[in-house]
N, C-alpha and C positions, 0 to 999 in steps of 0.2 A: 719450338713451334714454327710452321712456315709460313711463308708468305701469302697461304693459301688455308685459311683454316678458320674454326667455329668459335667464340668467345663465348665462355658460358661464368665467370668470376670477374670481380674488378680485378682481383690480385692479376688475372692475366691481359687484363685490359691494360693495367699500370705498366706490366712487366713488357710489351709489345710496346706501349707508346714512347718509353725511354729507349729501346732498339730503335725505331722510327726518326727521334731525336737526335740519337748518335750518327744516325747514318744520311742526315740530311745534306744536301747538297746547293738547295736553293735558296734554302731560308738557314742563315745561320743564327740558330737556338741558342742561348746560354743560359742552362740550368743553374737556378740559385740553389745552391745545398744549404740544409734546414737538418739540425739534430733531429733524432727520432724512430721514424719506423722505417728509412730507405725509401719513400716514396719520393718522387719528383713532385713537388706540391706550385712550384713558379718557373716559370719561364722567363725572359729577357729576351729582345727580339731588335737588334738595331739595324733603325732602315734611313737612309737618307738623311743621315745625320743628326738621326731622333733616336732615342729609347725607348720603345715600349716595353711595358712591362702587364703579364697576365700571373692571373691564380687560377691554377687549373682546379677542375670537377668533374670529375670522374662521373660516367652513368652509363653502366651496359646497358642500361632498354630504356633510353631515355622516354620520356614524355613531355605533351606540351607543356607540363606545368612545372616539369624543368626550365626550361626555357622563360618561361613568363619569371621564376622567381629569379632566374639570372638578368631578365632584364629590367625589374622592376627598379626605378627609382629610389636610393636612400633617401630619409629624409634629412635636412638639412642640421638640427639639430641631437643626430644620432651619432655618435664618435663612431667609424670602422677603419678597420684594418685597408679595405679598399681603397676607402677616398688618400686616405693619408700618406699611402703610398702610391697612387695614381696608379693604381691597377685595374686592370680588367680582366672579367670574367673570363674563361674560356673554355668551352664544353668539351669532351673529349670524347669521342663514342665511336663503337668498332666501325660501324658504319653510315655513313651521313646520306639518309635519304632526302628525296626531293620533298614531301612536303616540310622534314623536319629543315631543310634548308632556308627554307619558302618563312618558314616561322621565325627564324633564328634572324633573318634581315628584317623581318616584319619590328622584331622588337633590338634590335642592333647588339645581338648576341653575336660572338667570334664563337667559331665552331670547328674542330679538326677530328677528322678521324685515322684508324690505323689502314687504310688506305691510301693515305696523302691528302686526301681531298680535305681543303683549310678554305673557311670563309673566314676573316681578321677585318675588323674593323672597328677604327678610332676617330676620333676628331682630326679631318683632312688626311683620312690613311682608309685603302682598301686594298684587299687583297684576296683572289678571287681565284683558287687554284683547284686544276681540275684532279683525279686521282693519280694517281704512278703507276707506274703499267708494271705489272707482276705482282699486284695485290689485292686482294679478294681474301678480305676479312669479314666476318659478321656475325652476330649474335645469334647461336645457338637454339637457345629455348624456341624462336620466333619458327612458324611453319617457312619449311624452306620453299613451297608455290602456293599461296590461295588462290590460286588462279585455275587450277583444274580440280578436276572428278568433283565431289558434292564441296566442296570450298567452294568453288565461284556460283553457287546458289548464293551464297552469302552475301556476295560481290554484287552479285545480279539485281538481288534485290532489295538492296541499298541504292543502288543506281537508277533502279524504275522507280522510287518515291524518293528523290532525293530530300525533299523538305521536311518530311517524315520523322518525327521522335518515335523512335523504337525502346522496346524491351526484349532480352535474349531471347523470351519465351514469346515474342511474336514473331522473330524471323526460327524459331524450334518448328512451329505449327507451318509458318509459311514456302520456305524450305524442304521441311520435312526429312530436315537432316539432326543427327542425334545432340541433347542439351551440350555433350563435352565436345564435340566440332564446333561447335557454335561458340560458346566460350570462348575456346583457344584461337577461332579467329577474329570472334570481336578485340579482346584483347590485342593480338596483335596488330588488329587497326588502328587500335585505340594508340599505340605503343611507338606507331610509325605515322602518327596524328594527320591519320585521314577520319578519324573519326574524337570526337570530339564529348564526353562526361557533363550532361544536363543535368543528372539527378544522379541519387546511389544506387538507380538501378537503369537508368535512362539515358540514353545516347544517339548522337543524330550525325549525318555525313559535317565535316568539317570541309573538305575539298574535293569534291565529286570529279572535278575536273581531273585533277591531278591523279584521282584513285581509277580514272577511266585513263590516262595514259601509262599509266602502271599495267597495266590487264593489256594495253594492245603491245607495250613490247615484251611482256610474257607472252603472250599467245602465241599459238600454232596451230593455224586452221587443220590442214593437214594433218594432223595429228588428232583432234580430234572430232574428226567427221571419218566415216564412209561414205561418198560419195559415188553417185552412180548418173548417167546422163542421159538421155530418151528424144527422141525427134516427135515430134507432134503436128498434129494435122493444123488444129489450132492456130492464127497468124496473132491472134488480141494475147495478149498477154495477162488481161482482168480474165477474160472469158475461160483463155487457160486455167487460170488457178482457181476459179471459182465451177470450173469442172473438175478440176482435181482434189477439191472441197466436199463437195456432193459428193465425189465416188468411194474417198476412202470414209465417209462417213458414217455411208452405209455398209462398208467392213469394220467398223467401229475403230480406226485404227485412226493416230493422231496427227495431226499437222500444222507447221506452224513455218507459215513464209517470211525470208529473211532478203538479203543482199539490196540487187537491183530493183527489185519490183516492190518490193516493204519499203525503202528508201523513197521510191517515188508517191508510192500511196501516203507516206507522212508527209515529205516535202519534194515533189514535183523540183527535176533539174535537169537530169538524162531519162532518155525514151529507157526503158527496163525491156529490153531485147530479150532477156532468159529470166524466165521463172525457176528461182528457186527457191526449196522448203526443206524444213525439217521434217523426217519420219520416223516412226517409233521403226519400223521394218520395212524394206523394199516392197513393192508389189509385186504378185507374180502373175504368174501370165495372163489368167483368165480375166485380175482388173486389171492387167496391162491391156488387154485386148479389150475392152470395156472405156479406158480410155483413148484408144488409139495412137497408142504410145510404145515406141520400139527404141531398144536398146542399140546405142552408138558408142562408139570409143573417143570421138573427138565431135567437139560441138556440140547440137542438140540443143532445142529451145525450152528443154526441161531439167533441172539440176537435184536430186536428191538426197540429202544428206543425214545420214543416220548418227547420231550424235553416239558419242561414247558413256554419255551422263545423260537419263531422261528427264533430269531435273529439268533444263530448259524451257521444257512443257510447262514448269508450273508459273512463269511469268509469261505472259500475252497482253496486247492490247487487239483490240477491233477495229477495222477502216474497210469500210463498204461491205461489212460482212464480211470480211477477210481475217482469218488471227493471224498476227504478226509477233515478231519477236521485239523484246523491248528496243528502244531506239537506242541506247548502249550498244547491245548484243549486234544491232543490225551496221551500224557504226562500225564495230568490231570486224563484222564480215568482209565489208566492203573495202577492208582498208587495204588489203592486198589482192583484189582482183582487175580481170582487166576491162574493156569497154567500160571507163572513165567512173571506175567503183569508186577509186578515189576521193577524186569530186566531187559522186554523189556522197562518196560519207560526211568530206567539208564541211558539203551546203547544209544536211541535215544538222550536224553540229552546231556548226555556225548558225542557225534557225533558233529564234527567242522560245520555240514551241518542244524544243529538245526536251526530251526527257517530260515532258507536263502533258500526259494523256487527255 
């Protein structure tokens, strides 16, 4: 197997992490051999003049509630194999994501995956390693993007109700994407504990925060928009979009403003210089010519963007009679544009009123 591939078995989780072991260079490992089935079941780890010692546990698709029984407390008057030999836990999983990281410190769980990337931590010991470069291992089963085509409806609108307890069958309807999408990526929310098991059928964000920086370093604006640009007679930028409102309205056709000017209408920081929106379809001429709006190659105080997924229509909020795209999505835009989009996405984040319509 190489250093570049999918885990779909323990057996290949086991078989990868004892490679990883042998060929360590920073942290010298000493595996305790144990009769039996050939698994590496303990490690040995001497640091500064100490010995640690861990019992490893194996979990291809880890979950949170991994993690909680590893860090749960023995009690005092229960005999274990643990205490008696001052061992600790240590989780081993192909790939160590950010909220599972986030959980594993929350409850002082030591963590390694077959990436390199090791969090270790004991009484007056930390160790806080980032991955090794030429490895890109990860679990299989889990969708390789929820972040494009009808997945990130999923994404989208977990994000606009972050407070929200859901059931599969409200984001089926809400969505409008099929019950077995919808499964496979609750699940693997669930699996990579951005999302969090209330009831046997019920579940609600766990870390919005973090499942929203997950979606901006996936993203690719570019990729998915068509994007077209228009000069306009129009100097207001309200007055703009709210004529651009009116007109495809009455083409029945949809819109739904994002970047600069969505930004500002939620949380006021930078002047919103260009109006842009989403569209199901460009205009053509006759309601170009209707709004008085001509096509340019560079600049343009009008920006058009034809999504590749019309799901995005189905979350909106309203401000001044304006539909906007959720404050996620608009966050999202603004993260890589220029005249100070940045900033504006910041402040809007940075805003107590994020995400709460």
């Amino acid at each position: 197997m190489s250093k570049n591939s999918s885990i779909r078995y323990e057996t290949e989780l086991v078989l990868e992490f004892k490679q990883l072991i042998a060929s360590e260079t920073d942290l010298k490992w000493h595996p305790v051999s144990e009769p039996g089935d050939g698994r590496l079941h303990r490690l040995e780890l001497p640091w500064d003049g100490k010995l640690l010692r861990f019992a490893l546990h194996y979990q291809v698709s880890p979950t949170s509630y991994d993690v909680e029984k590893l860090g749960r407390p023995i009690p005092s008057d229960q005999p274990s194999p643990r205490r008696l030999a001052e061992t600790l836990p240590l989780l081993v999983v192909p790939k160590l994501t950010a909220p599972l990281l986030e959980q594993c410190r929350d409850r002082h769980v030591s963590v390694i995956d077959l990436n390199g990337r090791a969090y270790l931590r004991a009484r007056g010991f930390l160790i806080d390693r980032k991955a090794l470069p030429g490895r890109d291992f990860r679990f299989e089963a889990e969708p390789r993007n929820v972040f494009v085509g009808k997945s990130v409806r999923i994404v989208r609108s977990l994000l606009a109700q972050p407070d929200r307890t859901w059931e599969q069958r409200d984001l089926v309807q809400r969505t409008r994407a099929s019950a077995g999408l919808v499964s496979r990526i609750v699940t693997h929310l669930i699996r990579q504990n951005f999302l969090e098991k209330v009831g046997p059928r019920e579940f609600r964000l766990r870390d919005g925060r973090t499942l929203l920086d997950a979606w901006a370093e996936a993203d690719k604006f570019s990729r998915r928009v068509t994007t077209a640009r228009y000069a306009a007679v129009s100097s207001d930028p309200v007055e703009l979009a709210q004529h651009l409102k009116s007109r495809l309205a009455a083409h029945a056709q949809s819109v739904l403003f994002t970047q600069w000017i969505a930004g500002w209408l939620r949380r006021p920081y930078t002047e919103p210089v260009i109006v842009s929106a989403y569209v199901a379809t460009l205009p053509d001429e006759a309601c170009l010519a209707e709004l008085g709006l001509r096509p340019v190659n560079e600049g343009g105080r009008l920006w058009l963007h034809v999504p590749d997924d019309e799901g995005i229509f189905l979350e909106k909020q309203t401000v001044r009679d304006l539909p906007l795209a959720t404050d996620a999505q608009i966050y999202l835009d603004l993260l890589k544009t220029p005249l100070r989009g940045p900033e504006q996405a910041q402040a809007l984040r940075d805003w107590e009123g994020f995400s709460r319509p």
